[in-house]
C-alpha positions as CSV (number, residue, x, y, z in Angstrom):
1,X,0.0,0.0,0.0
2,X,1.6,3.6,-0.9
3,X,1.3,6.4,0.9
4,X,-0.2,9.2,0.3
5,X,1.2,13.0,-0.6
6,X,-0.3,14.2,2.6
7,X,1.0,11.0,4.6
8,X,4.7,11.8,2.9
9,X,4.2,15.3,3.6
10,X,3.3,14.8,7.2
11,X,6.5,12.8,7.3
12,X,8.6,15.6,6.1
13,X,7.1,18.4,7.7
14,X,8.4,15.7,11.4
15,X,11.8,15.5,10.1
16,X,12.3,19.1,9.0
17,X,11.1,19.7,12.9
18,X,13.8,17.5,14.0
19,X,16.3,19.0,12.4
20,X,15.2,22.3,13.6
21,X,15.4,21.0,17.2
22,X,19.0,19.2,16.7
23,X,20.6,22.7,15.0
24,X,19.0,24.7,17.8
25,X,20.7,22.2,20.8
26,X,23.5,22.7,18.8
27,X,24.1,26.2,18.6
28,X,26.8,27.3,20.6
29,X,26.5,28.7,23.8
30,X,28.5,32.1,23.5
31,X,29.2,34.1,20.3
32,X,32.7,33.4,18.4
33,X,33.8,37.4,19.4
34,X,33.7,36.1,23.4
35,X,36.0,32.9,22.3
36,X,38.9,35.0,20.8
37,X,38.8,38.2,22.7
38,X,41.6,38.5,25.3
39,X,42.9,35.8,23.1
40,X,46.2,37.3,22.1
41,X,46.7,39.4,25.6
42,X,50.4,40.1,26.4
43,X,51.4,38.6,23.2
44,X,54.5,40.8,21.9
45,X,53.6,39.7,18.2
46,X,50.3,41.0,18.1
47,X,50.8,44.6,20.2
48,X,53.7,44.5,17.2
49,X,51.3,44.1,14.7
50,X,49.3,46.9,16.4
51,X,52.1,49.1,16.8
52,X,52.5,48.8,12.5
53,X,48.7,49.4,11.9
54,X,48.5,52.3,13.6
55,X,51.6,53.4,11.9
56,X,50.6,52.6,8.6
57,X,46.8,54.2,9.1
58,X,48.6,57.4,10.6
59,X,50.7,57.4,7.1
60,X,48.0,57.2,5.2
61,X,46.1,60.3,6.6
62,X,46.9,63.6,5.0
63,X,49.0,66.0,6.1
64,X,47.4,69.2,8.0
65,X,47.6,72.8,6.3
66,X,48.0,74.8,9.4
């Protein structure tokens, strides 16, 4: 005996629910900025790179006519 489109839809429509339920459980907790912030605190290399972003952004501006 076959099912019907409205039996196989039924079916679906329960999966699709489940799935919805497992991704939700699954999310994680905290947002990925929390994980990596203080991440690279009192790391020499990265207050380096720092250092030469602010340099290069400050070269970048133009000059004032004062």
């Amino acid at each position: 005996m076959s099912e019907t489109v409205e039996q196989r839809l039924t079916k679906v429509e329960q999966e699709i629910e489940l799935m919805k339920a497992r991704t939700e459980s699954e999310r994680p907790k905290q947002s990925w900025i929390s994980e990596v912030t203080g991440s690279f605190k009192n790391d020499p290399e990265f207050d380096e790179i720092l250092r030469l972003g602010k340099e290069i952004r400050e070269a970048d501006r133009p000059a004032n006519d004062a």
